[in-house]
N, C-alpha and C positions, 0 to 999 in steps of 0.2 A: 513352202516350208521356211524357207530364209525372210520373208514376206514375213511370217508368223511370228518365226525369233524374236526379228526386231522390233517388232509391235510389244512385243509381251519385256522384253530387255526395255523401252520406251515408258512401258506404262510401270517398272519395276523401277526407274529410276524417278519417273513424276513421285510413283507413293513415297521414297524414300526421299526427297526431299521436300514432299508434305511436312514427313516429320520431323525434320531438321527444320524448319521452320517452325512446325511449332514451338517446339523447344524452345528455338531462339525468339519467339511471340511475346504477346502480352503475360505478365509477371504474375500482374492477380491473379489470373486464372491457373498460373503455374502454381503460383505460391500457394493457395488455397486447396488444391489439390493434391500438391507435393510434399508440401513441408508438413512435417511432422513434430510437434510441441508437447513438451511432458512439463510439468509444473512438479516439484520434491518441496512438501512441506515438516518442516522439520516437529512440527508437535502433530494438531489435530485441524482439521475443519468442523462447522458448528460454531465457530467463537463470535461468529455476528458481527464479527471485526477485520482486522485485516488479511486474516489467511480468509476469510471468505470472499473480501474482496479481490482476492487474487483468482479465485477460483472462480469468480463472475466476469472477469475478464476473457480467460480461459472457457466459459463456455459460451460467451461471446463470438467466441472466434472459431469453437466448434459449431456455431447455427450459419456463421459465414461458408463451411466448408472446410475448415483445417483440420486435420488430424491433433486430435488436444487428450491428453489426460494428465490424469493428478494423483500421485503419490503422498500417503500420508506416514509419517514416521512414527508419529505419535507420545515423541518427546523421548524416542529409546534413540539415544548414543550410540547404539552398535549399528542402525542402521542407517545415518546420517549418510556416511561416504558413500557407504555402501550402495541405496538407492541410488545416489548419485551419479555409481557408475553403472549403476543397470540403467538408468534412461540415459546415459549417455551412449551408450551400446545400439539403443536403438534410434535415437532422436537426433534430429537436426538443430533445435536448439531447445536448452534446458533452463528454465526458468530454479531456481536454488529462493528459496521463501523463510527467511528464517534466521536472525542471528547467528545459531548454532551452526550455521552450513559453512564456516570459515575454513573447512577445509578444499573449499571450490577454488582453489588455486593449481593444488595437490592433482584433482581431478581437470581443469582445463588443461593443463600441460599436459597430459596422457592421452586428448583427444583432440588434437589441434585443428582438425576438421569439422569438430561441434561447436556450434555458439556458445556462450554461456552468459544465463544473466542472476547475477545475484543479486535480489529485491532487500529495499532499506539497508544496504551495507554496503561500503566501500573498502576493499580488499589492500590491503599493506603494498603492493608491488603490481599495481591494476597498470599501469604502462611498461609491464613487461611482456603480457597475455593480448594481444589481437584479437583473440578468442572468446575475449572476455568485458564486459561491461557490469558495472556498476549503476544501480538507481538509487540517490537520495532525495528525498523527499526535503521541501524548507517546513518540516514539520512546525519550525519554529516559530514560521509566521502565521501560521495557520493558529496554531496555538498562544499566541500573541493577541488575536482577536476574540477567542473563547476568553482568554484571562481578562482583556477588555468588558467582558460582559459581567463574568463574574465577579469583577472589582466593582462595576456598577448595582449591581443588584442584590450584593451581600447584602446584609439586614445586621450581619454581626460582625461583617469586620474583618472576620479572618474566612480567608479561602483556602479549599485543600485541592495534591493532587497525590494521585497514586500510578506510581508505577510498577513495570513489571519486574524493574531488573534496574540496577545502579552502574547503566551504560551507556557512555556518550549517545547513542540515537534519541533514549530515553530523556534523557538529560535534556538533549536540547530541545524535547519539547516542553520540560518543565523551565528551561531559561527563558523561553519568549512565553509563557505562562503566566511568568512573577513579574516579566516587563509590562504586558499587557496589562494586568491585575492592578499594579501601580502607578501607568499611565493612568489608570480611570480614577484611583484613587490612593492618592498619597501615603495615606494610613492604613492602607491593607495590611494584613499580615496574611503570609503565606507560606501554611506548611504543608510538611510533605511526607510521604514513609514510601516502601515497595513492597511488592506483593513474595519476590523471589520465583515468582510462577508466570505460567504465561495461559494456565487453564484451571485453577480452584477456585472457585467463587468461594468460597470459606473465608481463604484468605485473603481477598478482596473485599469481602462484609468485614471481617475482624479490622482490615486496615480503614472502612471507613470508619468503624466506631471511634477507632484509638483518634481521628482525625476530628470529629465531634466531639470528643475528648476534650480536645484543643481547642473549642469553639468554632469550626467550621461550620457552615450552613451550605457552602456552595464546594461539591467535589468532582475535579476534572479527572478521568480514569484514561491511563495510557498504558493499560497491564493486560493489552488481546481478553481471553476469557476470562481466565481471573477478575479483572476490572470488572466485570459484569454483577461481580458479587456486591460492588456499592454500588448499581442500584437496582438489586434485589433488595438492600438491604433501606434503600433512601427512604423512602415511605415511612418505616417503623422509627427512624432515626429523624424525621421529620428536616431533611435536609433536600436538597436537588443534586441533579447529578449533569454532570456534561458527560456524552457518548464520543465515542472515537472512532477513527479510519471511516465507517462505515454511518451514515443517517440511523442512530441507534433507535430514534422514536420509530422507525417504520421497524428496523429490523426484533425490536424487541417492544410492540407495540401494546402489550399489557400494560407496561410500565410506562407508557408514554407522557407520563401527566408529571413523572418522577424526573425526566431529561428535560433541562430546558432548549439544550442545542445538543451539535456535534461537530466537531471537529474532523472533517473528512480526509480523510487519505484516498485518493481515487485511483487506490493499487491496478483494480483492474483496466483503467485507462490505463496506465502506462505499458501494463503488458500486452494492452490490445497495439498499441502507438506502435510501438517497438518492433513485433512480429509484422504490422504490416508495413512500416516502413523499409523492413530489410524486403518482404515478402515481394512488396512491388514495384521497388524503384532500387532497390541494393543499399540501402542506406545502413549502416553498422556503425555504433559507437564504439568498437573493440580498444579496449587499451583505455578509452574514457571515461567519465562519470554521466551516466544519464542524469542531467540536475532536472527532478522535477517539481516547480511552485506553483503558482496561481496561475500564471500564464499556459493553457493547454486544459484547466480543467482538474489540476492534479491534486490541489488544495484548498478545503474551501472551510465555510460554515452551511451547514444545513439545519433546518429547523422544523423539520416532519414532513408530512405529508398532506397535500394541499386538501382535505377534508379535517385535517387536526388543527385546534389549535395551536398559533402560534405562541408560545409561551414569553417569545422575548419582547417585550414591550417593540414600538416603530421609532421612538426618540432614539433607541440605541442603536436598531439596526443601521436607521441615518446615520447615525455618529459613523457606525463601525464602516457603512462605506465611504465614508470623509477618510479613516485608518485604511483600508484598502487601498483607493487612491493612494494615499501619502507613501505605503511602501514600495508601491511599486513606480513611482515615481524619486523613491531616494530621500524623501522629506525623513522618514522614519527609517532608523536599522534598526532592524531586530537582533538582540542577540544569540550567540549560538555556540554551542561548545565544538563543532563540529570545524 
C-alpha cells in the first residue's frame, strides 16, 4: 500500500510539473492559445479602408489561433468608452481603432492589467500608461509619394485632396501630399476641403465636385468611407482618384480604371506585429509610440492587382523608387504636422 502511495504522490508530482513547464514553454504556442484580442471600432467596418484594414489584421491572427474579435460602434458616442470597457472586462489586450477613442486613457488606468493599443493616435500623457501604446503611422511619407505621382500626371495642374476631418493625422497626410505634388512639379496647385465624416459617400462625391470645381483632375481621398464617394463619383466627373490605407483597385474593383494608385496604411500589419511580438518573446511598447513607416511593411504605394492594369506609367514608378530611397536614407524630409 505504501508501495502504491508513493507511486501515485510520484506520478502526481511528474504531472504537475508537466504543467508548470508548460506554462513556462514556448510563448507562441501560449500566446496563440491564451491571449485573447478584441479590436473597438469607433464608426463601422465595410469602408474598404482602414477600419478594414484593421479588421484583416485581426483575422489574420484569428486563422493563427488567437482568440480575436471586433466591435463596431458605429459612429454612436455613447458607446465609444463604453465598448471599450466591456472588452476590456474580457481581454487581454484591446486594440481602440478610431480617432474618437480619446478616451482610452480614462479606460487604461482602470485596467492596469490589460494592454491597450490605440491605432493612428498618440494619446496626451502616453508615458504615464505601461499599459498603453500608441501607433502612428509616417502617413506622411507615404503620401508624399502619391502627391509625387499626382504632380506628375495632372493634365491640369491643380491636384485635390480630401479629408475626413481637419485633424493633425489627417493633415499630415495632406502636408507630405502638397510636398510630394510640388516636388514633381513646381506649379502644382493644391487644394483641398474635408468631408466632416468618416462614412457618407455623398459627401465625399459633393467634396469631389466642389474640387473639379477648382480645376482638379487628380483627387487623393484620406476620408475612411466617405472618401469613397470621390471615386464613385471620378468617372462622371471625368477625373482619377488615389485610394487610401487599403489597395482600393482591388478592394473596390468595379472602379478600378477610376484609381490610379493607393496609398496603403498596412494597419493590419501592425496589429499582427504588435500581438505577436508581445505574444512570443514579451516585447511591449507600453508608455511608447509604435512609429510605423516604410520599414516593416507599414506604408507603401500599391497599384492593383497583378491581373490589372497598371495605370501609373514605369518612368514614374522609377522615379518614385529614386524618392523611396532618398527618404529613407535622409536625402528627403517629408513634412509633417505631427
Amino acid at each position: 500500500m505504501k508501495k502504491f502511495i508513493s507511486l501515485v504522490l510520484a506520478a502526481a508530482m511528474v504531472l504537475s510539473m508537466t504543467f508548470v513547464l508548460a506554462g513556462c514553454g514556448d510563448k507562441d504556442d501560449a500566446g496563440a492559445d491564451g491571449l485573447k484580442i478584441v479590436g473597438v471600432v469607433a464608426t463601422a467596418l465595410g469602408d474598404k479602408s482602414f477600419n478594414d484594414s484593421a479588421k484583416e489584421g485581426l483575422d489574420r491572427l484569428k486563422d493563427e489561433g488567437y482568440d480575436t474579435s471586433i466591435v463596431e460602434c458605429n459612429g454612436d458616442s455613447g458607446l465609444w468608452e463604453q465598448n471599450l470597457r466591456n472588452a476590456a472586462d474580457t481581454a487581454d489586450m484591446v486594440f481602440a481603432v478610431g480617432s474618437e477613442l480619446n478616451m482610452i486613457e480614462d479606460v487604461a488606468k482602470d485596467y492596469p492589467d490589460v494592454k491597450f493599443v490605440w491605432v493612428d493616435n498618440v494619446s496626451d500623457h502616453l508615458s504615464d500608461y505601461d499599459n498603453l501604446t500608441c501607433v502612428s503611422y509616417k502617413q506622411n511619407e507615404g503620401s508624399y509619394l502619391v502627391g509625387y505621382i499626382a504632380g506628375k500626371m495632372s493634365k491640369s495642374g491643380v491636384v485635390g485632396f480630401v479629408g475626413g476631418a481637419d485633424i493633425p493625422v489627417i493633415n499630415d497626410f495632406y502636408v507630405g501630399y502638397a510636398q510630394g505634388a510640388k516636388d514633381a512639379n513646381a506649379d502644382v496647385k493644391v487644394v483641398k476641403n474635408y468631408t466632416g465624416d468618416w462614412s457618407d459617400t455623398d459627401k465625399g462625391a459633393q467634396c469631389a465636385q466642389d474640387l473639379k470645381a477648382q480645376g482638379a483632375d487628380i483627387i487623393f481621398c484620406a476620408a475612411g468611407g466617405s472618401g469613397n464617394g470621390v471615386i464613385l463619383k471620378a468617372k462622371e466627373l471625368g477625373i482619377k482618384a488615389i485610394g487610401v490605407d487599403q489597395d482600393q483597385r482591388i478592394t473596390m474593383s468595379d472602379y478600378a480604371d477610376e484609381i490610379l494608385c493607393s496609398m496603403v496604411k498596412n494597419v493590419g500589419n501592425s496589429v499582427v506585429d504588435i500581438v505577436e511580438a508581445y505574444a512570443k518573446d514579451g516585447t511591449w511598447t507600453g508608455g511608447e509610440v509604435f512609429s510605423a513607416g516604410m520599414e516593416g511593411n507599414y506604408i507603401g504605394v500599391a497599384y492593383g492587382a497583378e491581373d490589372q492594369e497598371v495605370l501609373v506609367p514605369q518612368d514614374i514608378i522609377d522615379e518614385l523608387d529614386q524618392k523611396i530611397a532618398d527618404i529613407q536614407a535622409g536625402k528627403i524630409v517629408v513634412d509633417t504636422v505631427l
